[in-house]
N, C-alpha and C positions, 0 to 999 in steps of 0.2 A: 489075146492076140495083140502084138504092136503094132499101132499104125503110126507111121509118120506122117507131121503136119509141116507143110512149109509154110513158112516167114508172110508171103508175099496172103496165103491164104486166111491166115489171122490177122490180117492187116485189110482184108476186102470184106470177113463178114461181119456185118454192124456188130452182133454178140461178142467174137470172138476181140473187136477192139477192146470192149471194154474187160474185158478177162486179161489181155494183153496190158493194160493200162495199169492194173490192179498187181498184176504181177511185179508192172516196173517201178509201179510204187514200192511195192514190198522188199523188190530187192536194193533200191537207191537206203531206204530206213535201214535196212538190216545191214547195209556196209558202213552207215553212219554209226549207228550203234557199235560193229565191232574195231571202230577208230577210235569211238568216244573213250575218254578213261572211264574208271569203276565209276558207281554211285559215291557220291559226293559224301566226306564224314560228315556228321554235324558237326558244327560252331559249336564252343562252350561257352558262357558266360558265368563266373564263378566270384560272388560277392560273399567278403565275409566281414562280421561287425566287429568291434573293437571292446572286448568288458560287456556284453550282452548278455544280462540273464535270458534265459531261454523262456518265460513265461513274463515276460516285459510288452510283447507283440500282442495283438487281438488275437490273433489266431491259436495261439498259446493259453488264453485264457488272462491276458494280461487286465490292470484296474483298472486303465485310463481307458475309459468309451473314445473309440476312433480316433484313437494315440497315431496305429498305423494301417492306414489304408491302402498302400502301395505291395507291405509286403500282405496283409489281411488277403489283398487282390491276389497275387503271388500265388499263394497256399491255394483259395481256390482253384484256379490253372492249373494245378498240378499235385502231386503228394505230398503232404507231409508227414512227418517221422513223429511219431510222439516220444520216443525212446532213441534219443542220439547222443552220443559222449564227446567231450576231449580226451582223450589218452592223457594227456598231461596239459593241468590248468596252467599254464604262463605263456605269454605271448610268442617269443620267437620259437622252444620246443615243438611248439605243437604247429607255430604255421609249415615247420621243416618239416613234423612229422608227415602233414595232412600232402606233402607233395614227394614222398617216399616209402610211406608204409611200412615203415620200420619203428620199431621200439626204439625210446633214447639211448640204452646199452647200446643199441646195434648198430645205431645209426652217429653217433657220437652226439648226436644233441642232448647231453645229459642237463645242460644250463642253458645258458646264451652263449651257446659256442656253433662254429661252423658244424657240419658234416661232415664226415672223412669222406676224404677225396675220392674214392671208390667207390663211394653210392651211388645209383642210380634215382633219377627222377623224373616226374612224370612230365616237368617240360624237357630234359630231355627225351626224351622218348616220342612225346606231342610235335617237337622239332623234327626228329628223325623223319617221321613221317610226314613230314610238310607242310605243319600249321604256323602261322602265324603268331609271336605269342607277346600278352604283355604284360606289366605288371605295373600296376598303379598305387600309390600305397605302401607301408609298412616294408617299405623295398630293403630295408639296411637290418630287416629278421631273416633275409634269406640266402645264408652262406653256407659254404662261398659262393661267391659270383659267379665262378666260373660250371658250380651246378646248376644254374638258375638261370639256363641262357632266355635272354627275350628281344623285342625286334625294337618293343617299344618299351622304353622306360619312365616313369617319372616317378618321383621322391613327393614325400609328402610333409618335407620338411616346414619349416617358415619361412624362408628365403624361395621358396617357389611361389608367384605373383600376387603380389602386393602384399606380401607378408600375413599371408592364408593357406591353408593347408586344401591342395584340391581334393582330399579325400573327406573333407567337410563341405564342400563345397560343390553344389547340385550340379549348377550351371558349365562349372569347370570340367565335371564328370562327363557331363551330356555333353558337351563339346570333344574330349578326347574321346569316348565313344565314339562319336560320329567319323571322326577325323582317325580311328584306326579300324573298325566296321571298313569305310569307303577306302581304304588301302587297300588291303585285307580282298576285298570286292575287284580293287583293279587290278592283283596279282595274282587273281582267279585262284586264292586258296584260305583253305577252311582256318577259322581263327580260334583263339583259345586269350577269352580278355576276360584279368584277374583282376577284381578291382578289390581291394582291401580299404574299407570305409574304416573311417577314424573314430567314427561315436561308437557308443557313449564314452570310450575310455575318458579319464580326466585329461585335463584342463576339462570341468561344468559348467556350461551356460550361466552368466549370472554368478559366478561364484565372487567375483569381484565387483559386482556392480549390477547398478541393472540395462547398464548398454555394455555389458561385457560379453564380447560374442565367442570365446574361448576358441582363437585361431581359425575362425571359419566364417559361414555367409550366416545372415538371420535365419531362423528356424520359420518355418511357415504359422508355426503355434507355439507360445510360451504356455508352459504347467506352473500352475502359482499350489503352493501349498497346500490349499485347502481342497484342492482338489485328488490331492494321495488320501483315500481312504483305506489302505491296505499297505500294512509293513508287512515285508517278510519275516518271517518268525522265525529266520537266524538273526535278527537282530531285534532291536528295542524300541517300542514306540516312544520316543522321546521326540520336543518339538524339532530338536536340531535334527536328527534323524530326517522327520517327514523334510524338513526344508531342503536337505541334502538329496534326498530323493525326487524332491521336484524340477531342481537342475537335471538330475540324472536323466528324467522323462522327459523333458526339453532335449535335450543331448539324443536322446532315441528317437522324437519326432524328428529332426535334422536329421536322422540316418535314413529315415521312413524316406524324407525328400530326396535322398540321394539314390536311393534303390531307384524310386521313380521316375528320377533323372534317367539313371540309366536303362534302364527297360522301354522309357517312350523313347529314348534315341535306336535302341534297338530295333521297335517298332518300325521308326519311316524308317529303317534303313532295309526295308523288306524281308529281311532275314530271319525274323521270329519263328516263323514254322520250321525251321532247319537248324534253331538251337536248343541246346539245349543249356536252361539256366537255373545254375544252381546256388541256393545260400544257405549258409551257415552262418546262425547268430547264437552266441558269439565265439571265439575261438577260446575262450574259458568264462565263466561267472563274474557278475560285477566285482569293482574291487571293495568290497566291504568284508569284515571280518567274517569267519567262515565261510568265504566266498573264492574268491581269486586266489591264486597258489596255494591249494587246498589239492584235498579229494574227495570233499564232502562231492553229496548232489548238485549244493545250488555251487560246485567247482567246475562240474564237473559235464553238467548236461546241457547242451544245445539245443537252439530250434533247426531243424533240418528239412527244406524246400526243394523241391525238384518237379520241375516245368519242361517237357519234353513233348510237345505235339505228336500226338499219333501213335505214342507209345505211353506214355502216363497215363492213367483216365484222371482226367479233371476234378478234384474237390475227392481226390481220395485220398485217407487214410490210415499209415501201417502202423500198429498198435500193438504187433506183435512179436519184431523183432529189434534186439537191441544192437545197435551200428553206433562204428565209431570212425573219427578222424581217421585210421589206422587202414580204414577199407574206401578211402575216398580217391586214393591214387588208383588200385584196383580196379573200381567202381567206374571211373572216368575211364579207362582205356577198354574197359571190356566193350565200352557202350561207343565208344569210339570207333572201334574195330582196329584198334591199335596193338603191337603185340604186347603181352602183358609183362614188367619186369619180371624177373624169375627169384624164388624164396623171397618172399614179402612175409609180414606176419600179417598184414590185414587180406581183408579177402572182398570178394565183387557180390554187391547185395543187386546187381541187375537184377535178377527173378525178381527182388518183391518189389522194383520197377513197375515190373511186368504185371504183380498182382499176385507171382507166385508165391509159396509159402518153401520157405527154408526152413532144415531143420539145426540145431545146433547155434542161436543165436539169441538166446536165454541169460546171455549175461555180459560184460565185458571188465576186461583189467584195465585199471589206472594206477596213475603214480604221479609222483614227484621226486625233484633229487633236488636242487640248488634253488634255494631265496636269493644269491646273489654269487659275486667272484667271490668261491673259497667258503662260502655259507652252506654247508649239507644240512639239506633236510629232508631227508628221504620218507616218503611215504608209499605205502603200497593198499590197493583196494580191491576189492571182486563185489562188483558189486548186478542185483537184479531187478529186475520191476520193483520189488518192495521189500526188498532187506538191502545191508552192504554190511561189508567185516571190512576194517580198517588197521591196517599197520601203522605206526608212526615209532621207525628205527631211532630215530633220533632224542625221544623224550624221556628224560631219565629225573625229571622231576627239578634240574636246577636250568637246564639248557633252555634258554625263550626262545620260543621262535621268531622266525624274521623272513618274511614272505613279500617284502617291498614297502616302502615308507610309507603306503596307506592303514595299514597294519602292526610292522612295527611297534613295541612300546615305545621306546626312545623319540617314534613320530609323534605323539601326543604332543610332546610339550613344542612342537615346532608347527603343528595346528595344521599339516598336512588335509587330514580330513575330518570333517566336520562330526559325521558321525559318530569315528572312533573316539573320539576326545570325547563327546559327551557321553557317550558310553562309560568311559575308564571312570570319567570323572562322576558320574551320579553314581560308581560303583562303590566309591568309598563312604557314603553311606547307606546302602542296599546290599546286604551280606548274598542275597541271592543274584542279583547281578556279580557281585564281586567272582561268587563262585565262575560264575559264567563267561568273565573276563581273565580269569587266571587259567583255564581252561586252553583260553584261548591261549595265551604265552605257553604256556608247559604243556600244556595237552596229556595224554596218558598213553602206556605203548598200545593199546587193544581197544577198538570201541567197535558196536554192534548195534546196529538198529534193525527197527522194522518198522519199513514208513509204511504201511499200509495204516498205521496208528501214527506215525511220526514224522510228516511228511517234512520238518525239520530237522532232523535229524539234532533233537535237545536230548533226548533220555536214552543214555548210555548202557543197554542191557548186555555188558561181558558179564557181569558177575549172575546172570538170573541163573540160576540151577535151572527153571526149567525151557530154558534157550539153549543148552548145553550142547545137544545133537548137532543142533543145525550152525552152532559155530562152530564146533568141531569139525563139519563138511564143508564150512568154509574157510575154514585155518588148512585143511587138508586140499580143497582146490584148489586157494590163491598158490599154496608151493610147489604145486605140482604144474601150474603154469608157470612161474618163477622161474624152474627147472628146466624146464620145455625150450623156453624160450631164451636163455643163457643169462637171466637175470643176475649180477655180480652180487647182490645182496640175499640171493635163495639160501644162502647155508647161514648166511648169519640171522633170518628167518627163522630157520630151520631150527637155530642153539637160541631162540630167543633171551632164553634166560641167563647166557653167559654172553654180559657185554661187549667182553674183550672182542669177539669173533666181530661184531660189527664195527668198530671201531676202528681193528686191523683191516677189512674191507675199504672202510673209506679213506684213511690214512692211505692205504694204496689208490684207489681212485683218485685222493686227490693228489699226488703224483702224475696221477697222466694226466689229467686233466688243470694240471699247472698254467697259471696265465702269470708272467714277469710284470709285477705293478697293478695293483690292482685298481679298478676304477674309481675316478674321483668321486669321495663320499661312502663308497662300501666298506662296510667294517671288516676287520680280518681277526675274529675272533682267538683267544687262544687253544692252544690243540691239548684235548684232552687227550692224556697219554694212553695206548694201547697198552695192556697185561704182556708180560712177558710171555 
C-alpha cells in the first residue's frame, strides 16, 4: 500500500530530518557527479636514452654497483620487461616508429627521412583527445613537424642555454618538468611530457679531457677505468676498449641524474599517482661495433619500465613476452583510453600490464635499411628468447659496411672512436681478431645463433647440419612475415641466391627514396649495376 508523506512532516520528526538530510546530500553529489566530466585520463611521462645498451642499468644486471639508482628505483615501482626490442637500431627510424607503430616500408621511415604525410600518430591522437603534449630532446628525429604536433617544445641543440644540451642537463630537465606539469595543471588537462635524454650517446664524458663535460652538466659520479670489470663479449677487452667504456658509464650516470630530475619534479607536482611513466633505454644499442645500426641483440634489445599506480604491481617482472617499439603507440592509447589508430602493425601488451599472459608474443621482427643518405644496408632478423636468424641483403663479400662513423672503416683513421681503432688496429696482428673485424665490414648473407650458449652472438651456426630444422623455420617465418607485412625486399628474400632480384629492389627504392644533395660528409657509394 502507498502512503503519502508530506514535506512539512519529515521536516518535524527528529528521525525523519536526518533521512531527509541524507537524502539531500545524496542527491546535491549525484547531480555533481553527472556535471562532472569522465574520470580524468592518466598523465604520461615517456623518457627514452640515447645509445643505451639495455644491460648498462642495475636493474638490467648492469657491472657498475649503484651506476643507477634513479632508474634501479624506477623498475622497482613498477614492471619491467626483460625481453623488449627496437624494430630498427638507429635513432630517428625507430623514434618515428615508437610514435606510429608502423614498419619503416609502411611508414616511410626507411632512413632518416620524414613520415609520409598520411600517417597517423600517437601525439596526434593524444592531442585529439585533449592532452597536452611536449617534446623535449632529439626534436629534429621527428618528421615532419607537422606530425608531431606539441604545446611545448625545446631542441636539445648547443645553442639552447649556455651552450649545453637541456637533455643532459638535470636541473634544466626538472625545471621544464615543473614549468609544463604546472601548465598542464592550470588548464585542467591531462599531459603527455616526452622527454628524450641525450646520454650516453657520444660526445663521452672525459673524452677530451678530464673537465670535459661533453655538452652537459657534471655527472654526480665519474667511472675511472678500473673500475669496468666486464667487457661485453661483442667486443674486445683491450685497455682502450675498458677506457672508452668508462666515459660511456659516466655518460649513463648523468642519464641515471636526469631521470631522477625528472621523476622528483613529478613528485611535488602531485601528479605521480595519475601517471603513468614510462622508459625506454635505449632507442637502439651502444654505438660500438656489433652494436648500433645492427640487428644483432646487443642492436637490438632495450630496458623497458613501466610505473603505473594501481595498475602495475610494483617490482614485478614479465619474462615472458617479447614487445617491441612497434607496440608502444598501441600500448599508450589503449591504457589511455584513447581511441586506437586503426591498421598498425604493433599491438597493446596492456594485459601483461595487468599481469595477464598473452598468447602469440614469442618472438619479434627487426630490420634495418639505410647507414646513411643513399647507403643501403638492409638487414632483416626473427629473432626469440634464445635463437635469432639473420638476413644481411646487402653482403656479397666486397660491399663494407657503413652503419655511422663510429664503425665505419674509413672512421678509423679519423679516431672517431677509441674502441674501433684499437680493435682494427691490434687486428693486424691477431689473425683471430682480424677474422672478427672483417666480419664486421663484409659480414656474410645468413648467420644463426643460439644464445642460450651465445649470449653474444660470436659463433655463426648457418652451416651446422644439425641446426638445419630450426633454420629452416626460421628462414620460412621471417618471409612469411616479410610478406604479411608488405616488406619491399620479401621476394628478393625469397630468390636469395639471385642477386639481381635484390639489387633491382633497391635500385628502385632508392628512387623513391631520393634526397637532391646528399649530406655534408656521407659517402655516395657507386651503384652496383642490376642484371638485366
Amino acid at each position: 500500500m502507498h502512503m503519502a508523506i508530506k514535506s512539512d512532516q519529515i521536516l518535524h520528526a527528529p528521525e525523519s530530518k536526518a533521512l531527509f538530510a541524507v537524502w539531500w546530500l545524496t542527491a546535491i553529489l549525484a547531480a555533481v557527479a553527472a556535471a562532472a566530466p569522465a574520470t580524468r585520463r592518466p598523465n604520461i611521462v615517456f623518457i627514452t636514452a640515447d645509445d643505451l645498451n639495455y644491460d648498462s642499468t642495475g636493474c638490467y644486471g648492469g657491472p657498475i654497483p649503484n651506476l643507477t639508482p634513479n632508474i634501479d628505483r624506477l623498475a622497482g615501482e613498477g614492471m619491467r620487461f626483460q625481453f623488449a626490442y627496437s624494430t630498427v637500431a638507429v635513432c630517428q627510424p625507430v623514434r618515428e616508429l615508437m610514435h606510429c607503430g608502423l614498419y619503416p616500408h609502411r611508414s616511410g621511415a626507411m632512413g632518416f627521412f620524414p613520415l609520409k604525410p598520411e600517417i597517423r600518430t600517437l601525439n596526434q591522437q593524444l592531442r585529439d583527445a585533449g592532452y597536452l603534449i611536449s617534446m623535449i630532446g632529439k626534436n629534429s628525429h621527428y618528421l615532419p613537424v607537422k606530425s608531431f604536433p606539441v604545446d611545448v617544445a625545446i631542441p636539445a641543440g648547443p645553442d639552447f642555454d649556455e651552450k649545453k644540451n637541456i637533455n643532459r642537463s638535470p636541473s634544466k630537465l626538472a625545471a621544464a618538468t615543473k614549468a609544463f606539469i604546472g601548465r598542464a595543471q592550470a588548464e585542467g588537462r591531462p599531459f603527455f611530457h616526452h622527454v628524450n635524454c641525450g646520454d650516453p650517446h657520444h660526445p663521452l664524458i672525459g673524452a677530451k679531457g678530464p673537465t670535459d663535460l661533453a655538452d652537459g652538466d657534471a655527472p654526480s659520479r665519474w667511472i675511472t677505468p678500473e673500475e669496468v670489470t666486464f667487457v661485453h663479449g661483442f667486443l674486445e677487452d683491450l685497455p682502450e676498449v675498458r677506457r672508452e667504456m668508462a666515459q660511456y658509464y659516466t655518460n649513463v650516470r648523468r642519464l641515471d641524474d636526469c631521470v631522477g630530475a625528472v621523476l622528483a619534479a613529478l613528485d611535488e607536482s602531485g601528479q605521480r599517482e595519475n601517471t603513468i611513466v614510462m622508459f625506454y633505454g635505449g632507442d637502439h644499442g651502444m654505438a660500438w661495433p656489433f652494436a648500433k645500426s645492427n640487428v644483432y641483440e646487443n642492436s637490438s634489445r632495450g630496458g623497458l619500465l613501466f610505473r603505473w599506480p594501481g595498475v602495475v604491481k610494483p617490482g614485478s617482472v614479465d619474462t615472458e613476452h617479447l614487445v617491441s617499439t612497434l607496440d608502444f603507440t598501441p600500448t599508450l592509447l589503449s591504457a589511455s583510453g584513447v581511441p586506437p589508430i586503426p591498421d598498425l602493425d604493433g599491438r597493446s601488451f596492456l594485459p601483461a600490464l595487468r599481469g595477464e599472459q598473452m598468447a602469440g608474443w614469442d618472438r619479434v621482427y627487426t630490420c634495418y635499411n639505410q647507414g646513411g643518405v643513399y647507403v643501403w644496408m638492409p638487414m632483416r632478423c626473427v629473432r626469440t628468447k634464445d635463437r635469432a636468424y639473420i638476413w644481411n641483403a646487402w653482403s656479397d663479400g666486397r660491399t663494407e659496411y657503413q652503419g655511422g662513423l663510429w664503425s665505419e672503416k674509413g672512421a678509423v683513421l679519423k679516431g672517431n672512436s677509441l674502441a674501433w681503432k684499437a680493435m682494427f688496429q691490434a687486428s693486424r696482428s691477431d689473425p683471430e681478431l682480424k677474422a672478427r673485424v672483417d666480419l664486421h665490414i663484409y659480414r656474410v648473407p645468413e648467420e644463426f645463433y643460439d644464445l642460450s650458449q651465445d649470449r653474444f652472438e660470436r659463433h655463426n651456426l648457418i652451416a651446422a647440419p644439425e641446426r638445419r630444422a630450426e633454420i629452416d623455420a626460421m628462414r620460412a617465418d621471417l618471409l612469411a612475415s616479410m610478406r604479411r607485412d608488405g616488406d619491399p625486399f620479401a621476394e628478393a628474400f625469397a630468390q636469395r641466391d639471385d642477386r639481381s632480384v635484390y639489387l633491382r629492389i633497391r635500385d628502385q627504392l632508392s628512387e623513391t627514396y631520393h634526397r637532391p644533395g646528399p649530406k655534408q660528409g656521407a659517402p655516395v657509394p657507386k651503384k652496383e649495376k642490376a642484371k638485366k
